[in-house]
N, C-alpha and C positions, 0 to 999 in steps of 0.2 A: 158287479154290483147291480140290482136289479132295481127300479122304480115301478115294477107292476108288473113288468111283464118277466118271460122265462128265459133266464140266460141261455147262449151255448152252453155246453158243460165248456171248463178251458182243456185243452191237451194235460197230462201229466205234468210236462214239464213248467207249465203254466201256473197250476198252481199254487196257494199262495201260503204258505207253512210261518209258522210263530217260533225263531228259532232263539230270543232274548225279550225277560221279561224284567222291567224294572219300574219302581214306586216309591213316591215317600206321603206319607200323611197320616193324619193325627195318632196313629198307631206303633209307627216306625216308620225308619227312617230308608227304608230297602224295602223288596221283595217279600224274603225270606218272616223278615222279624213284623211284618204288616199281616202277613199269612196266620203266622203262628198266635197274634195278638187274638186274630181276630177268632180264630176258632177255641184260643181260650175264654172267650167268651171277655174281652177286655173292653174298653170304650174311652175314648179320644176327646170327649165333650167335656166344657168346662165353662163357670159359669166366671164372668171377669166385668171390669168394668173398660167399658170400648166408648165414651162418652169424650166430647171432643178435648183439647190438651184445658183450654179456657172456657168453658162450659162447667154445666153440675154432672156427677157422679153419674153415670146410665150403663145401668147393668145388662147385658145379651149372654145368652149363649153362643158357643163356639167350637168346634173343631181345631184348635192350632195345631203344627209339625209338630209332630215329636220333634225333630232334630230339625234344626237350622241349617236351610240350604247354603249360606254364606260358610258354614264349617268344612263344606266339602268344597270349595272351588278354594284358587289363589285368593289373596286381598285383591291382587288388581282387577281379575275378574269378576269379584263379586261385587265389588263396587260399581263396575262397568254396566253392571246389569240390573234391572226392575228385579222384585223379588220371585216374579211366576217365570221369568227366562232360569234365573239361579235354581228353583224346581225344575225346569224341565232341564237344564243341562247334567244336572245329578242325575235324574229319573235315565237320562237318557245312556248317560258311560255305564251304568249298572245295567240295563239292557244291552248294550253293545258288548262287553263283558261276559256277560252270562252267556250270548250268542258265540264266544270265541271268534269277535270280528275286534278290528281296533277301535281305540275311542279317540283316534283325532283324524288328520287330515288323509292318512298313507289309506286307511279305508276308502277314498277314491282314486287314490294314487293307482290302481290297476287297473281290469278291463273293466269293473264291476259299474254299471249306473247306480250311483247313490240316490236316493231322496231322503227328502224329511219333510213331513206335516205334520203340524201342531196348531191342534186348535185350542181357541182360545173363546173366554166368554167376557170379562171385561176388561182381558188388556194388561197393559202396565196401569191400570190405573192408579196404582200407590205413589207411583213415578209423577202422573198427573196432578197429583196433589199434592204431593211434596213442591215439587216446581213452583204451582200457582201461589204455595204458601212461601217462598221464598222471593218471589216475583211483589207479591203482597208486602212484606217484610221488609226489603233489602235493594227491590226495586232492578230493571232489566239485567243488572253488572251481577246478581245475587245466580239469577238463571245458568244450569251448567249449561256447556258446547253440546254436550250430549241428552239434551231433555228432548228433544223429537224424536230421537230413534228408540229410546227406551218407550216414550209414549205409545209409539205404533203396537195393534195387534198382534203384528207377524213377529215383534222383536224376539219372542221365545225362540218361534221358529229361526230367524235369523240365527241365530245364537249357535242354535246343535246342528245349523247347516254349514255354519261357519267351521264347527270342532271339526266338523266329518268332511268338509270340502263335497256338500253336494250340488256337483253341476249340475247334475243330471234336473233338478228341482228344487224350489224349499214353499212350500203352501198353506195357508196358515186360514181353515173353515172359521166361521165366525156364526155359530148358530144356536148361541145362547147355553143351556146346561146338555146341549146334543153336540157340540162342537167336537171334543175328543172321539166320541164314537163316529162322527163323520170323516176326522182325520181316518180313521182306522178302517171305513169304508171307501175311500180314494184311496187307501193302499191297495188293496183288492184290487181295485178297477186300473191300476197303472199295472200293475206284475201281471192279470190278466191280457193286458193289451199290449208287453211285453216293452212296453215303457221303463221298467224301473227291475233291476236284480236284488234289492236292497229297498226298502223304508225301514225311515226309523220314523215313527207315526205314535202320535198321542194325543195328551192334552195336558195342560197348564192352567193354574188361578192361584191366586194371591187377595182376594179383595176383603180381606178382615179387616177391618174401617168403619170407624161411626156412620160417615154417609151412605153406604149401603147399608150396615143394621137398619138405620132411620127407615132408606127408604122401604126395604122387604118387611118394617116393621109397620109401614105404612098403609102395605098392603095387606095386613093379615096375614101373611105367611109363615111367619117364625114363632114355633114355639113357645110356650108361655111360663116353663117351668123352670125356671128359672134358682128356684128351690131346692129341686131335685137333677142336674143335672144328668146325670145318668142312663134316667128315665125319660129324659125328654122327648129323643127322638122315638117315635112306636109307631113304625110303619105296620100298616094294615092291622092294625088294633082300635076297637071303639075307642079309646081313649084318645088319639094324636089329636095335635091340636098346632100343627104348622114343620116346617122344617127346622134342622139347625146348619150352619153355616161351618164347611170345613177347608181347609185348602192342603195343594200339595202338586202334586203329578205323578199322570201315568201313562209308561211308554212302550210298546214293543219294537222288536226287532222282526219285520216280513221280508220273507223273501221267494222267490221263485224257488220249488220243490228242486227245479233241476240245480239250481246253485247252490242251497242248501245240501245237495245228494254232492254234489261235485267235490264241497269241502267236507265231507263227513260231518256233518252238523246236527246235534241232537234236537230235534224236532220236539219241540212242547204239546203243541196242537195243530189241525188246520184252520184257517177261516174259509170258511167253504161256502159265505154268502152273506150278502147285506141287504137290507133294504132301507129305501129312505121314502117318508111320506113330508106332508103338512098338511096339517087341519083345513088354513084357511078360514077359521072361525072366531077366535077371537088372539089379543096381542098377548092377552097373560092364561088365558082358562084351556083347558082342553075340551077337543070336540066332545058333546056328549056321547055318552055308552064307550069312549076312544074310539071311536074311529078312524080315528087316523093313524094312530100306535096301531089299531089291528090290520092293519092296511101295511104297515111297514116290517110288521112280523109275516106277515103271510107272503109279503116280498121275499122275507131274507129266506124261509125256508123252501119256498118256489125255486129261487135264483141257486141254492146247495144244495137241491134235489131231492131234500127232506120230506119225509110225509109228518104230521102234527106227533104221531105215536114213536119216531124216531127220539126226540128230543124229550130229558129224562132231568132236566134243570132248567131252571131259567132263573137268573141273576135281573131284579127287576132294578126299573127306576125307582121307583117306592120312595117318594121324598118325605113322608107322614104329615101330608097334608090331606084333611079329608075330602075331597074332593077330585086331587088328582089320582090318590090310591084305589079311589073307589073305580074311574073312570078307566085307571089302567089294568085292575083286574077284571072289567067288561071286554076291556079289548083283548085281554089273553084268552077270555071264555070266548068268544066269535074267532079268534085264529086257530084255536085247538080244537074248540070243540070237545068233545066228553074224553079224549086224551090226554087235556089237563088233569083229569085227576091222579093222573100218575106223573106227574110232572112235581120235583121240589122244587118249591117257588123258594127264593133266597133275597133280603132286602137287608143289602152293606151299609147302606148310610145310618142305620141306627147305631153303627161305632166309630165311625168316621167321620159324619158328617155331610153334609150337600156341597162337596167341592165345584160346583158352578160347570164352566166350562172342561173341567179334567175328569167329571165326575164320568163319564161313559168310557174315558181310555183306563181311570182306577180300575171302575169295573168290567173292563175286557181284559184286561189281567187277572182278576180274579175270578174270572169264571174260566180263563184258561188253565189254571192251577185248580179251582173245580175239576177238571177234566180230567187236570193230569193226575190230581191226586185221588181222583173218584169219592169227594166229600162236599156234600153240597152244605156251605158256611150257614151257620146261626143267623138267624134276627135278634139281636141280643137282648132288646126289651121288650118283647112282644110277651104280655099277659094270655092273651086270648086272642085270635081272627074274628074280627067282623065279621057278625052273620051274614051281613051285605053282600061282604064278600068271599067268594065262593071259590077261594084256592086252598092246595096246602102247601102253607107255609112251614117253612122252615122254625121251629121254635129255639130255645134260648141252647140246646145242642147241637152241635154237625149231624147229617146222616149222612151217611153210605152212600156211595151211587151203583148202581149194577156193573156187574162185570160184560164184558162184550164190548160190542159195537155203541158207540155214546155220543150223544152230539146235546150239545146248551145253545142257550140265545138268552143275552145281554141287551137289555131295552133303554134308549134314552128318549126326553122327551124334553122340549126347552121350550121357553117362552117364545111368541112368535111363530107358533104352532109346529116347531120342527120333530119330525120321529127319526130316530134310527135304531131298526134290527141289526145286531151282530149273530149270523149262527156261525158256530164251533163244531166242529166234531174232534176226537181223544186222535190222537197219533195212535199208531199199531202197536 
């Protein structure tokens, strides 16, 4: 994982290969049926009333699950759990599964060091609210035994380190809507440094709640179409006019090439380099021109030994805000350079939603299934590109990606001026 400067390359065996991919949000409830959504051109957003239970009516838009993480665990575990642990423990057995590893404890039952990082961007905070409204209500006796541990950050992570029995680690980045692409870059840098045979690495969020609508509604950030849900998210299109709000999780399975070679394991992609900046400029805006997103692509392609003309996709942040789309398509023109124009640029949240802290692990999977499946996904409501901005965009069909040699980069960027580059290259 590189912060500016050029990594070693690692040995072969070092490595760090994507052998399980799993996902749920507003699309489907898995992988496969999230993939398929998305390239038919489907969309996740809905317009509801999220206004508090004793208060008036207040309409937002939204990304919900398709499918209810609580269907897929036991009662007792889902109970036991905030609702962004119960996302990332689904996300995570469909990744462990797809990898042909186990999804409980006997996965570190043998020589293998396990990990798991899961990052997170607010939390169990559903847990947090609930509690205080119960504590409010009902008074100390009302409070479960169990409202501290769901409250904490790490509880996701706890949770699928708990399934998997990872000694070896369990870490849980906390870097706002960059957090799951941060897990995904600590995985790198432990199989690199031959720390870890195994992560199971992503991200998680849950925060669909009046008091976050209020507050991102506070801020000018969300959306205003309320009318038209459909259309509301429209990354890199003169029209956007804020994000929308989605939740869910997404998880891969890394491992060391030689471990993966060892158990004949079908290799999806490699991650072949990270980079991580920060602005440093302000708590909610991005640097001007990005800076600091160009900063953390130029990393990640440095650190996987990539030239700009290698990389044939890029899976952006693109929240459809105008502001940060504009700043993030400066920062892709200063890392590429006139390379970009051969680059399809692809922006998922216009079906999905702005999953907060999972939103860089959704989309490292999906640009890993870009890879595999050489199709770079739709922007689903995009009318037109911004003259402003000067990419091409992916429009409301998939394209093609070339045959050969392919490598993508996945951008996140969060409040608190965090960047992180994911570059990919296609497995053989």
């Amino acid at each position: 994982m590189s912060r500016g400067n050029r990594a070693a390359p690692p040995r072969d065996g070092r490595a760090a290969v994507v052998t399980g991919l799993g996902m749920t949000t507003a699309l489907g409830g898995d992988a496969p049926s999230t993939w398929s959504a998305l390239l038919d051109g489907a969309c996740g957003v809905r317009s509801r009333d999220y206004g508090p239970p004793d208060g008036p009516p207040q309409v937002y838009l939204a990304a919900p699950a398709a499918v209810d993480p609580a269907s897929g665990l036991s009662p007792v575990k889902a109970g036991h759990c905030d609702r962004s642990a119960q996302f990332a423990l689904v996300a995570a057995r469909e990744a462990l599964r797809d990898a042909g590893l186990p999804d409980d404890r006997s996965l570190a039952g043998g020589a293998s060091r396990v990990v798991v990082i899961v990052g997170a961007g607010l939390g169990g905070l559903l847990s947090i609210l609930d509690q205080n409204r119960r504590l409010e209500t009902g008074g100390p006796g009302r409070v479960s035994p169990r409202a501290v541990p769901v409250m904490l950050p790490n509880h996701a992570a706890a949770e699928v380190g708990l399934m998997v029995g990872a000694t070896a680690g369990v870490h849980t980045p906390v870097s706002a809507c960059a957090s799951g692409a941060e897990a995904v870059a600590q995985a790198l840098a432990l199989i690199r440094e031959d720390r870890a045979d195994v992560v199971v690495a992503g991200g998680t969020e849950a925060g669909l709640h009046p008091l976050v609508f209020a507050g991102f509604a506070r801020l000018r950030a969300l959306s205003q179409r309320c009318g038209e849900p459909e259309r509301a998210s429209r990354p890199f299109d003169p029209g956007r006019d804020g994000f929308v709000m989605g939740e869910g999780a997404g998880m891969l399975v890394l491992e060391s090439a030689g471990h993966a070679a060892a158990r004949g394991a079908r290799v999806h992609a490699r991650l072949s380099g990270a980079g991580i900046s920060n602005d440093s400029h302000h708590v909610a805006q991005p640097a001007p021109e990005g800076a600091g997103c160009a900063a953390a692509v130029t990393a990640a392609l440095d650190d996987a030994g990539l030239l700009p003309e290698d990389v044939r996709h890029v899976n952006a942040h693109a929240t459809s805000t105008p502001v940060g789309d504009l700043c993030e398509a400066q920062a892709l023109r200063t890392a590429f350079g006139g390379a970009l124009d051969d680059v399809a640029v692809s922006a998922t949240k216009a079906a999905f939603g702005h999953t907060l802290g999972a939103a860089g692990a959704i989309e490292a999977v999906t640009t890993v299934l870009a890879l595999r499946e050489r199709t770079a996904p739709p922007t689903r409501s995009l009318d037109r590109v911004d003259p402003a901005i000067e990419l091409n965009v992916v429009g409301r069909v998939p394209e093609p990606l070339p045959a050969g040699p392919l490598a993508a980069v996945s951008t996140s960027m969060g409040f608190g001026g965090h960047n992180v580059a994911l570059a990919f290259t296609a497995a053989p």
